[in-house]
C-alpha positions as CSV (number, residue, x, y, z in Angstrom):
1,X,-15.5,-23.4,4.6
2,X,-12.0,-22.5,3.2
3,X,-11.1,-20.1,6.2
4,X,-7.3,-20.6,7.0
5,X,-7.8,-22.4,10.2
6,X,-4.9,-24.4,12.4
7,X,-4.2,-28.2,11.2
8,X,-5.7,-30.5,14.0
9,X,-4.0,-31.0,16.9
10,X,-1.5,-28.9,15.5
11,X,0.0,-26.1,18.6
12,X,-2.0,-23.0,18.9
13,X,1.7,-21.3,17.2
14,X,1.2,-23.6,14.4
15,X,0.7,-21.1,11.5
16,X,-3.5,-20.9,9.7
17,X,-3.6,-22.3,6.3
18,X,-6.2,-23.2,3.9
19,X,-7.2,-26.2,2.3
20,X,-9.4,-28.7,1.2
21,X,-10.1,-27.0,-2.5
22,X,-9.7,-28.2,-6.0
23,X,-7.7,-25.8,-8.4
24,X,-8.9,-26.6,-12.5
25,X,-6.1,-24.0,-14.1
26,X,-6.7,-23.8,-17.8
27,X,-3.8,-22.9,-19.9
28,X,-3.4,-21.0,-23.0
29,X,-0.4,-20.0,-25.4
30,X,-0.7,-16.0,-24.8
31,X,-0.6,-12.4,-25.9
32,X,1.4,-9.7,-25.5
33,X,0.3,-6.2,-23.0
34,X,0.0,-4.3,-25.8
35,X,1.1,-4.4,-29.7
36,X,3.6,-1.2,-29.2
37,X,6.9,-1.8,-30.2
38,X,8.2,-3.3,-26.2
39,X,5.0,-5.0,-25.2
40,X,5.7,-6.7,-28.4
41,X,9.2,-7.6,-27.9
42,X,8.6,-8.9,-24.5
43,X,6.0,-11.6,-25.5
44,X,8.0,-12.6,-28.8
45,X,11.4,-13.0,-26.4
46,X,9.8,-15.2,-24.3
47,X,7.8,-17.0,-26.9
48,X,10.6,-17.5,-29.4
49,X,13.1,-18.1,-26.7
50,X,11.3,-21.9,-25.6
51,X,13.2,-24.5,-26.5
52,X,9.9,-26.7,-27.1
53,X,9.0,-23.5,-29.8
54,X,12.6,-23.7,-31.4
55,X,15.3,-26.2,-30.4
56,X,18.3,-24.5,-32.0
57,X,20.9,-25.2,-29.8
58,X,20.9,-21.5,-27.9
59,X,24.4,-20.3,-28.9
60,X,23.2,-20.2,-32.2
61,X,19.6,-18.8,-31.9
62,X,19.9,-16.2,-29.4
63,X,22.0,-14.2,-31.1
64,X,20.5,-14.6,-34.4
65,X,16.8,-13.8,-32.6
66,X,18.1,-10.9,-30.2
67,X,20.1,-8.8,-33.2
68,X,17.9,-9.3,-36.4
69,X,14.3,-10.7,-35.9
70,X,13.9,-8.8,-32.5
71,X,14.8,-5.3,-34.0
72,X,12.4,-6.0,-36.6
73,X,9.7,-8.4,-35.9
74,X,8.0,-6.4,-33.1
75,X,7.0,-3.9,-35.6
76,X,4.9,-6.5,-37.8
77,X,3.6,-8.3,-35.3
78,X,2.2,-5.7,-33.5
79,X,1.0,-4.1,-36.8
80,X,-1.1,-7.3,-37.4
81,X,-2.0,-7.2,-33.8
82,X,-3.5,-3.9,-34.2
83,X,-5.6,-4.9,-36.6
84,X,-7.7,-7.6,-34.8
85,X,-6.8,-5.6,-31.2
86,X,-9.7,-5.0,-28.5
87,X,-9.2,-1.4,-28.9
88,X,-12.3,-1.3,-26.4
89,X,-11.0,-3.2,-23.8
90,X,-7.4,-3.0,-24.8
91,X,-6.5,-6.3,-24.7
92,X,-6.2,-9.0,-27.8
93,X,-9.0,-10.8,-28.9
94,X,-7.2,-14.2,-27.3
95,X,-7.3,-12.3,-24.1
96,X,-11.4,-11.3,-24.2
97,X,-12.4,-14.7,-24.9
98,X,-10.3,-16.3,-22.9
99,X,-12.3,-14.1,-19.9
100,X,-15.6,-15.4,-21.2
101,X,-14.9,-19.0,-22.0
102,X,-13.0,-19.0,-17.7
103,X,-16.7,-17.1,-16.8
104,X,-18.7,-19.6,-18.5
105,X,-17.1,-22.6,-16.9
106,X,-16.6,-21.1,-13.6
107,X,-20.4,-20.5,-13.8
108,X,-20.6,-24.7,-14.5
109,X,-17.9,-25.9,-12.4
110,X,-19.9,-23.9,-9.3
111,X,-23.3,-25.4,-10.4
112,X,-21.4,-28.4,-9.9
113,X,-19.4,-28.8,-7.3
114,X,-19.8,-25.5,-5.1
115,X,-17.3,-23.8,-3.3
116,X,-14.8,-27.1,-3.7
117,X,-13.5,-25.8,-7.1
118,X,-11.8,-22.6,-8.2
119,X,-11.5,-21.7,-11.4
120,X,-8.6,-19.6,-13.4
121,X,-6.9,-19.2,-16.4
122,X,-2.9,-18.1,-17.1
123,X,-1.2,-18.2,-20.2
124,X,2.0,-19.8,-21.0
125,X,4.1,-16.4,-22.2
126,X,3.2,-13.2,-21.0
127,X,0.4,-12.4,-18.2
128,X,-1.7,-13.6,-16.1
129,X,1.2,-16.1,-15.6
130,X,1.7,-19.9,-14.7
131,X,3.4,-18.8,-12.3
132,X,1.3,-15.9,-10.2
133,X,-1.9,-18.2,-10.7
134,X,-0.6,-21.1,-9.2
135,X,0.6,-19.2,-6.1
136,X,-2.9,-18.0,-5.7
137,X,-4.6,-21.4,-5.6
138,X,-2.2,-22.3,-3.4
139,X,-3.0,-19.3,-1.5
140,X,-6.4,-20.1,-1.7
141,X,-6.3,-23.6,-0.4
142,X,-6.4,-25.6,-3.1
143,X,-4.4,-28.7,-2.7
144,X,-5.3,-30.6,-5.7
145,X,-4.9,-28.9,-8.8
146,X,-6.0,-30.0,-12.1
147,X,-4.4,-28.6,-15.2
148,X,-5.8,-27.8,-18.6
149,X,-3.5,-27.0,-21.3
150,X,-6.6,-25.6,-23.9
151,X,-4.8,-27.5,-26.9
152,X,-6.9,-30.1,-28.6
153,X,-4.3,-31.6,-30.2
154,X,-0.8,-32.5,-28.2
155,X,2.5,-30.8,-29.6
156,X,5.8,-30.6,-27.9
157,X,5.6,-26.8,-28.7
158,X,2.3,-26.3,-27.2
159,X,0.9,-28.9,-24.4
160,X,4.1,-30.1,-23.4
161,X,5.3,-26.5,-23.1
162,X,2.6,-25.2,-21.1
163,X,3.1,-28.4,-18.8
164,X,7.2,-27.4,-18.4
165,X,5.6,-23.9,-17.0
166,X,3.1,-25.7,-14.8
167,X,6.0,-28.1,-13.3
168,X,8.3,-24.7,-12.7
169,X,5.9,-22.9,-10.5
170,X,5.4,-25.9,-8.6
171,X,8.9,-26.2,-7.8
172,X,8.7,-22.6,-6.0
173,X,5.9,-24.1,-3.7
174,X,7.2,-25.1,-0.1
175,X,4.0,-27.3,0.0
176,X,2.7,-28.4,-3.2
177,X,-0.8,-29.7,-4.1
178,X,-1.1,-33.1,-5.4
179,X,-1.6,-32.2,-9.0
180,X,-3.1,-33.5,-12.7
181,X,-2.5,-32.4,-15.9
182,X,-5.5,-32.8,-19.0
183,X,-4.5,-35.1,-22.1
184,X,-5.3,-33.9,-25.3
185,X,-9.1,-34.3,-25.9
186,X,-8.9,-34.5,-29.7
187,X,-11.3,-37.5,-30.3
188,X,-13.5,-36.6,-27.2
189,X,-17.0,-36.7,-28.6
190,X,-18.4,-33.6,-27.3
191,X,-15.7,-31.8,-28.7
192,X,-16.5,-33.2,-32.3
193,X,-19.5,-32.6,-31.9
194,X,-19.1,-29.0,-30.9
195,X,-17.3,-28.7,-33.9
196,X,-19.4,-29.9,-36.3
197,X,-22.5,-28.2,-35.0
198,X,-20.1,-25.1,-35.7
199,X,-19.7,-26.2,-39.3
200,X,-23.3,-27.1,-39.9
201,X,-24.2,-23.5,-38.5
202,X,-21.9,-21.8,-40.8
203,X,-23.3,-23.5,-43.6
204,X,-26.8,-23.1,-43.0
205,X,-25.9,-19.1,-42.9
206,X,-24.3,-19.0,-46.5
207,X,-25.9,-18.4,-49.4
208,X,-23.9,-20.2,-51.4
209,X,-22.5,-23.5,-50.4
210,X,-18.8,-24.2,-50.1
211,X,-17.2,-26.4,-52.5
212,X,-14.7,-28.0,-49.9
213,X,-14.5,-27.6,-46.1
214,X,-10.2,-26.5,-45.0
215,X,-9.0,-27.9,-42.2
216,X,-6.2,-25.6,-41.0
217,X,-4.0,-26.6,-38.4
218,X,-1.3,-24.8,-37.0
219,X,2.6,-26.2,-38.4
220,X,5.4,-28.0,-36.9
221,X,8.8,-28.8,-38.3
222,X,8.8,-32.0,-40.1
223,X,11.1,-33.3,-37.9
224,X,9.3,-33.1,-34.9
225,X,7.0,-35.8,-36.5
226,X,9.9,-38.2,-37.1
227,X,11.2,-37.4,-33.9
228,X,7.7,-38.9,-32.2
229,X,5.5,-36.3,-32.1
230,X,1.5,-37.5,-32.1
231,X,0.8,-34.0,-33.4
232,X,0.0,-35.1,-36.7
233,X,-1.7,-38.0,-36.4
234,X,-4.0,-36.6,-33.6
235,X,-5.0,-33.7,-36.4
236,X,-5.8,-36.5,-39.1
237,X,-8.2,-38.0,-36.5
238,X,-10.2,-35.1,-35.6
239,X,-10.5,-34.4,-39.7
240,X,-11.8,-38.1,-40.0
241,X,-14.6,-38.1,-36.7
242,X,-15.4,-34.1,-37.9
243,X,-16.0,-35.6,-41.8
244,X,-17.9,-38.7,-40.1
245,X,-20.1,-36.6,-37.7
246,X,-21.1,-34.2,-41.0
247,X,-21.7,-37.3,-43.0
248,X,-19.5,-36.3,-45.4
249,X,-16.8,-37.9,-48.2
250,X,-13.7,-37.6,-48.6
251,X,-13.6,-34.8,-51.1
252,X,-15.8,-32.5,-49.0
253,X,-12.8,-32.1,-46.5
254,X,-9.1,-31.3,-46.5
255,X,-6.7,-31.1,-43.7
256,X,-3.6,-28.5,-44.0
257,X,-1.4,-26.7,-42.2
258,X,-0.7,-23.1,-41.3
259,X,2.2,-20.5,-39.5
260,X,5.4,-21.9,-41.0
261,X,8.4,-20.5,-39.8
262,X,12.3,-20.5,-40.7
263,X,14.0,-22.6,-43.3
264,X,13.2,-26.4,-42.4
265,X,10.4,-28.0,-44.2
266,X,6.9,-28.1,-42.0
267,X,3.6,-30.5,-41.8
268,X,1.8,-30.2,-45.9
269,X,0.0,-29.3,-47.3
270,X,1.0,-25.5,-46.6
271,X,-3.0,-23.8,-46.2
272,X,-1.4,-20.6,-47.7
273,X,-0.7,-22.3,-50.8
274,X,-3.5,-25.2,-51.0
275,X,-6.0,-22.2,-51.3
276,X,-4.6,-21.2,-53.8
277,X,-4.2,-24.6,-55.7
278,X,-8.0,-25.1,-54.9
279,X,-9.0,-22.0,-56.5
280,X,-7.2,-22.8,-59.6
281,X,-8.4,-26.5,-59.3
282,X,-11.7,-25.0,-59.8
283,X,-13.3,-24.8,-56.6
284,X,-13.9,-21.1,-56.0
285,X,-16.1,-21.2,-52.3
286,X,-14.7,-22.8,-49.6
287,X,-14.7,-22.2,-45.7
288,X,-12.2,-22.6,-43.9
289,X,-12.0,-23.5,-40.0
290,X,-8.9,-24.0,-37.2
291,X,-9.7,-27.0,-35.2
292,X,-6.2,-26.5,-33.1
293,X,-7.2,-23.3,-32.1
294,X,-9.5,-23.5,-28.5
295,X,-10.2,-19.8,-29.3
296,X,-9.8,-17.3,-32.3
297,X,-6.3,-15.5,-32.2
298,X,-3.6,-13.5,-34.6
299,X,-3.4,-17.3,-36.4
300,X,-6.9,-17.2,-37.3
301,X,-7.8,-13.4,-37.1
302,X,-5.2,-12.2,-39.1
303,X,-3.4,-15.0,-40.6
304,X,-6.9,-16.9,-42.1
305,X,-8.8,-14.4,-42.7
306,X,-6.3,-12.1,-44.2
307,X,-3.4,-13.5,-45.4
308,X,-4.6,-16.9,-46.3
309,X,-8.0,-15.7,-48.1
310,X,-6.1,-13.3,-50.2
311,X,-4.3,-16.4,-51.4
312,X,-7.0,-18.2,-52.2
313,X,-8.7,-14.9,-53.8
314,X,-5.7,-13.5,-55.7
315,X,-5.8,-17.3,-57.6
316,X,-9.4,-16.9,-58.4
317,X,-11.1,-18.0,-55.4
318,X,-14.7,-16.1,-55.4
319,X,-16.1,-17.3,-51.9
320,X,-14.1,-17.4,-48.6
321,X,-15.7,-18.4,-45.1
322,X,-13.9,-18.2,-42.3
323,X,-15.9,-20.3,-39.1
324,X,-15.2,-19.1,-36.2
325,X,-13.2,-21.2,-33.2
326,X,-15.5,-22.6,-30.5
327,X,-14.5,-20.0,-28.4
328,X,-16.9,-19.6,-25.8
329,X,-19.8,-21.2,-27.7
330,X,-22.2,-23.6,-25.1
331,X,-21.5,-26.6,-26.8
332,X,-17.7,-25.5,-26.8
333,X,-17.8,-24.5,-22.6
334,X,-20.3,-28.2,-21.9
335,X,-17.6,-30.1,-24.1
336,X,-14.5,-28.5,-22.1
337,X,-16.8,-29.3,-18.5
338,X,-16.6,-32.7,-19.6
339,X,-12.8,-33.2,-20.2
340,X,-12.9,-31.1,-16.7
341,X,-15.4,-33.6,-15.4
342,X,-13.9,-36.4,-16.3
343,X,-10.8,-35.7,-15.1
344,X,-11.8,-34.9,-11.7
345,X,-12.6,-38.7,-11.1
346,X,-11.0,-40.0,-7.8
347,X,-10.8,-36.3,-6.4
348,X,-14.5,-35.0,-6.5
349,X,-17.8,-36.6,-7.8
């Protein structure tokens, strides 16, 4: 059906193209080749190097980020790497579930709609690329695509960045597809709901019962908040339906933020910290769980489940769950088919 054929009544020199398929990209932040010492610097040059990431004007950043965090960054970042790495498959953890969750969906999208949709994934820094993924639904006749930055929440520094990337590729394209990009789908139902039947699972698993339910989402400067971001507000509304899909009160459930970086005040309360203060508050089991995060990663592999629990244990916490992202969970892949779905509206049916 998606041969390359002739246009009609186009002249029999009139080069074969393909057309008439829908493209549903899905977008994710990234991960580095490897977490030796180059592989390393390569993703955390690009990374640290977007202006949506860190808007330092660049005369003063680049230097500051090529001579000192660059000659010494690498080395702990890929030491935490290494210790949530894929050894098996030697990729990152962000990279394996990113394969299944694409799988998953592809497997719906077909059951769906056929042979009219193609399915991908690229990721914003480092490989498969925007770039090279676009250029093969192009290549593959898809001249409608649809994409789906896997943020939940919108930030500057993550949806908005991934959409930059998107727009650049499509500027190499001689002809380009009519294209869509995915708002945030941070109050869709089936996404709380995923969530919550996440929560509920964990809980039914534990012996004992956690005395307060973290939030953790991932920081932003302050200022970005002032400056208009919805960031914030978007995460306080996903708390709220999650606390109101459990049933819960108020003091069952705290929202907090994680990843802080460089000298300007972030989002608060700091996770690292408020662990802490709830251990020493008294309330020595709690789980934890990363709403922002559409699959687990060094933020929530590492940073939770290391860094932030030995916070929370060093103050006297006893208890520490860490729940799992959605990843590629059912209820996690049926709620991403609906955003998909939904979006599709006017282009297939």
């Amino acid at each position: 059906m998606f041969d390359a054929t002739r246009p009609a009544h186009a002249p029999t020199d009139h080069p074969k193209i393909r057309m008439g398929r829908v493209g549903i990209l899905l977008a994710n932040l990234g991960t580095p080749d490897d977490y030796t010492y180059w592989p390393m610097r390569r993703y955390l040059n690009e990374f640290l190097s977007d202006q949506r990431v860190i808007d330092y004007p660049k005369w003063k950043w680049q230097p500051i980020l090529q001579a000192i965090i660059l000659s010494k960054r690498p080395f702990s970042s890929g030491e935490a790497y290494k210790s949530i790495w894929n050894h098996d498959k030697g990729e990152s953890p962000l990279m394996t579930i990113t394969k299944n969750q694409i799988a998953k969906l592809q497997a719906a999208m077909h059951d769906r709609y056929g042979d009219q949709v193609m399915v991908d994934f690229c990721m914003r820094y480092g490989n498969p690329s925007t770039k090279s993924k676009v250029r093969e639904m192009v290549a593959a006749g898809c001249d409608r695509i649809l994409f789906f930055p896997l943020y939940p929440q919108y930030a500057g520094a993550t949806t908005a960045t991934a959409n930059d990337q998107f727009f650049r590729a499509l500027m190499e394209e001689t002809w380009q597809p009519a294209t869509r990009t995915v708002p945030a789908y941070f109050d869709e139902p089936s996404y709380i709901d995923a969530l919550a039947q996440s929560v509920e699972h964990a809980y039914a698993a534990l012996e004992v019962k956690p005395d307060i339910l973290v939030c953790s989402y991932h920081g932003m400067p302050e200022r970005y908040l002032q400056q208009g971001d919805p960031y914030h507000c978007q995460c306080a509304k996903t708390s709220r339906l999650l606390k109101e899909r459990l049933g819960w009160s108020d003091d069952q459930l705290v929202s907090t933020f994680q990843s802080r970086f460089g000298p300007e005040e972030w989002l608060k309360p700091y996770t690292v910290d408020h662990v802490a203060d709830l251990a020493k508050q008294g309330k020595k089991n709690i789980a934890v769980i990363a709403p922002a995060f559409s699959a687990d990663c060094i933020e929530t592999l590492e940073e939770i489940n290391e860094e932030i629990k030995e916070s929370f244990e060093e103050a006297g916490g006893e208890t520490f769950t860490y729940i799992p992202c959605l990843n590629d969970d059912d209820a996690h892949i049926a709620a991403l088919g609906k955003v998909v779905e939904d979006n599709l509206r006017g282009w297939l049916e």
